[in-house]
C-alpha positions, 0 to 999 in steps of 0.5 A: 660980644665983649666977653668970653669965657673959658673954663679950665681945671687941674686935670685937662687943658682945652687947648683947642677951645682955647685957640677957638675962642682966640679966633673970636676974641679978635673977629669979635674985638672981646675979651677972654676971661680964664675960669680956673675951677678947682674942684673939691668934690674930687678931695670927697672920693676919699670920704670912706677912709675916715669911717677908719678911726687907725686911718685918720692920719692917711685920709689927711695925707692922701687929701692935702697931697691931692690938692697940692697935685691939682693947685700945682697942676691949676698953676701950671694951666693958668701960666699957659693961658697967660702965655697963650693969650699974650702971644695972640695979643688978646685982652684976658682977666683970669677968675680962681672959683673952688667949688663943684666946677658946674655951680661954679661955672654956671655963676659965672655965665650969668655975667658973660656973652659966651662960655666955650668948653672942650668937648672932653669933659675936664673934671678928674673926679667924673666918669665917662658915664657921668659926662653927658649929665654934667654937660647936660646940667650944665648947658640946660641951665647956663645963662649965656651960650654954650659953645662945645669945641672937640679936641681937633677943631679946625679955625672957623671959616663957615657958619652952619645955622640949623633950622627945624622949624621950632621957635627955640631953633629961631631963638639960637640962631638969633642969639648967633646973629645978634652976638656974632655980628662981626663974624657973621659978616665976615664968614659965608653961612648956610641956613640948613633945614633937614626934611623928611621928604622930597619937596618938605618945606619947613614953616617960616623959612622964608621969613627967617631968610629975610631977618638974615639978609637984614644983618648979610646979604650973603646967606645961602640956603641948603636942604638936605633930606635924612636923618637931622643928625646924619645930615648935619654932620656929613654937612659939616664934614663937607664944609671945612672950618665949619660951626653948627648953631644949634637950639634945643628942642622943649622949654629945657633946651639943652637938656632936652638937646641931649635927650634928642637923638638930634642934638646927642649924636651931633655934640657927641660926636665931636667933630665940629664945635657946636654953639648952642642958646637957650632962652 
C-alpha cells in the first residue's frame, strides 16, 4: 500500500481518522493524501429565497457569506493536517475538490490504495437521517477500501478478520492481506467465524487458514456462537486496539453490508474502525 486518503470538509474534522491513518502510513511506509471537499450543495438549501423577486440581494448575501464561512473553515483544516502530518514526519499531498463530496470522493478512489472516513458523517448540509445512505452510496460504489474509523479509536494492535463463508467475505480479507502486508505481519490476527450452533463449521475454513499462513504464520482462529453483529462486537470490545475486515454480503457489497443487520449494527456502532472491500 503507497496511498491513503483522507477526506475532510469545512465543518468536521476526523481527528481520529487522521491519526489512524498515520498509524498505517508509517507501518505500511505510504503516503496520505488529504481530500478537502467543499460542498456546493450546501449553498443550494437557500435555493427557495430566489423564488422572491424583493429578495435576490439577501439569497446573494447569505450564499457568499456561507462559502466564505466554509472555505475559511477548509483553510483552517487543511493548516491542521499539514501540521498534523509534519509532526508525525509522514509524506502528504493535499487535493481542493468542489463538487457533491460523495462524487468527488468516489473519483478520487479509483486512484488510491485505501480511503479512510470518520465514522461521524462530515458534510454540514446532510441530516441524520441522510447519514447511513450517504456512506452507504459511497462505499457500495468506491473503487478502493473503505475503512470507517469512530471518534475514539484506540492505536491499532490487533486484526479481526471475519468470515462467514461467502466468497465476498474471502474477497475483503484478501484485500487486507495483500494491501496490509507489512501490518499483517507485524500485528497478531484473529480469523473469526460466528455460528449458529455448537459444533458449526463453516465451508473453506481450513483452506483459507492455510492462505494465511502463507503471508504469517501467527494466525489464530476463534469461533464465537451468536448473533454475528453481538459477537463481533463483544470480540472487538474484548480485544483492545482492535480492527474488524470486513466484506459485503450480495455483488453490491457495502450496500448490501448496511442493509444487513450484520454489517449496519457493526459499522454504526462505532466503536471500533471497520476496513471493508468490495470487488
Amino acid at each position: 500500500m503507497k496511498k491513503i486518503l483522507v477526506a475532510f470538509d469545512g465543518s468536521y474534522y476526523s481527528e481520529s481518522a487522521l491519526q489512524f491513518a498515520i498509524g498505517l502510513a508509517r507501518r505500511e511506509e505510504a503516503q496520505i493524501t488529504g481530500v478537502f471537499l467543499e460542498d456546493v450543495t450546501a449553498y443550494h438549501q437557500f435555493s427557495p429565497i430566489f423564488e422572491a423577486p424583493d429578495a435576490v440581494g439577501l439569497a446573494e448575501d447569505v450564499i457568499r457569506d456561507l462559502k466564505n464561512e466554509v472555505r475559511e473553515n477548509l483553510s483552517v483544516t487543511v493548516n491542521r493536517f499539514k501540521k498534523t502530518c509534519d509532526q508525525a514526519g509522514i509524506p502528504y499531498l493535499i487535493e481542493m475538490e468542489e463538487g457533491i463530496p460523495s462524487l468527488e470522493l468516489l473519483e478520487e478512489t479509483q486512484f488510491a490504495d485505501l480511503c479512510v472516513v470518520g465514522s461521524v458523517t462530515y458534510f454540514s448540509n446532510l441530516s441524520f437521517a441522510n447519514e447511513s445512505r450517504l456512506l452507504s452510496d459511497l462505499l457500495g460504489k468506491a473503487h478502493c477500501p473503505i475503512l470507517v474509523v469512530p471518534e475514539q479509536a484506540e492505536e491499532l494492535k490487533h486484526v479481526i478478520l471475519t468470515y462467514d463463508g461467502s466468497a465476498s467475505s474471502v474477497y475483503a480479507i484478501k484485500r487486507y492481506v495483500q494491501l496490509f502486508a507489512r501490518t499483517h505481519c507485524q500485528l497478531p490476527s484473529t480469523l473469526l467465524t460466528v455460528v449458529r450452533h455448537e459444533g458449526d463449521k463453516l465451508p473453506q475454513e481450513e483452506a483459507l487458514v492455510d492462505y494465511l499462513r502463507l503471508y504469517c504464520d501467527t494466525l489464530q482462529q476463534q469461533t464465537l456462537v451468536g448473533k454475528p453483529s453481538e459477537q463481533i462486537l463483544y470480540m472487538a470490545k474484548t480485544t483492545p486496539g482492535s480492527m474488524v475486515v470486513m466484506g459485503g454480503y450480495g455483488r453490491n457489497a457495502f450496500s448490501q453490508l448496511l442493509k444487513s443487520s450484520v454489517g449496519k449494527k457493526v459499522v454504526n456502532a462505532r466503536t471500533v474502525p471497520v476496513l471493508v472491500a468490495h470487488e
